[in-house]
C-alpha positions in Angstrom: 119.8 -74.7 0.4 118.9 -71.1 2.2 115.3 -70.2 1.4 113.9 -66.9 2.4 110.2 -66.4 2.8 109.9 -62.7 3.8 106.9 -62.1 6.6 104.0 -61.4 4.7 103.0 -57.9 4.3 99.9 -55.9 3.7 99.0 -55.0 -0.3 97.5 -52.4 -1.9 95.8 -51.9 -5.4 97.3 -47.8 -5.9 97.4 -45.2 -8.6 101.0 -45.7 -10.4 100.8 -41.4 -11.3 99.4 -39.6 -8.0 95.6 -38.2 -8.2 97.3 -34.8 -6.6 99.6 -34.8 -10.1 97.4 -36.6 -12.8 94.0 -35.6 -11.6 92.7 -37.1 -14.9 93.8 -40.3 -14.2 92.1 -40.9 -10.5 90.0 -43.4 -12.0 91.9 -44.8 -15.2 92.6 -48.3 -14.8 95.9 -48.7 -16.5 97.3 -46.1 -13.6 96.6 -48.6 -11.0 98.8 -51.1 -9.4 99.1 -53.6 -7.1 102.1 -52.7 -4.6 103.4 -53.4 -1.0 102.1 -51.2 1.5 105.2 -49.5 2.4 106.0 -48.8 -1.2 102.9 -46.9 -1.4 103.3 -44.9 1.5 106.4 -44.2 0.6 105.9 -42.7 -3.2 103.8 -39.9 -2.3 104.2 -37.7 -5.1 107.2 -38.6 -6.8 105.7 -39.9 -10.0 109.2 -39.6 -12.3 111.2 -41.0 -9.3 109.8 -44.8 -9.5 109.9 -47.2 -12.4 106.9 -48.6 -13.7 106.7 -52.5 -13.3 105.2 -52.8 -17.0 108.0 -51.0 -18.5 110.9 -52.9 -16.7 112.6 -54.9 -19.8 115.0 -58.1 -19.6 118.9 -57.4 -18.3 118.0 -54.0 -16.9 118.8 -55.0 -13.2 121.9 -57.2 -12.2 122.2 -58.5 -8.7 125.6 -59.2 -7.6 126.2 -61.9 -4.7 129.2 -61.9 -3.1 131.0 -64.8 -0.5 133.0 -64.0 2.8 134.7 -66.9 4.4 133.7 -67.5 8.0 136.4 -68.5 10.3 134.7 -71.2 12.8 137.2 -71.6 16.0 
């Protein structure tokens, strides 16, 4: 059985919609969430560029494994 336990990473509770382009939501709780670090830093502004983890619905993502044979000599 493979397991993978990525390394652990630093969190952050962030706004979802960026203070510099929803100013009236800087201290609205329901525009914060808890993220990776490097998600965060990585957003900046783009607001309409990231889907919101309460709005993703059943079946929307479909992760597709695939097998290559390895040759052992």
């Amino acid at each position: 059985m493979l397991k993978f336990n990525p390394p652990p990473e630093p969190q952050d509770l962030e706004h979802f919609l960026s203070c510099e382009n929803h100013r009236h939501l800087a201290y609205e709780w329901t525009n914060y969430r808890f993220v990776s670090g490097w998600v965060n830093s990585s957003k900046g502004t783009l607001d309409n560029q990231v889907l919101d983890p309460f709005e993703v619905e059943d079946d929307w993502f479909e992760i597709l494994l695939t097998f290559t044979p390895v040759s052992y000599y």
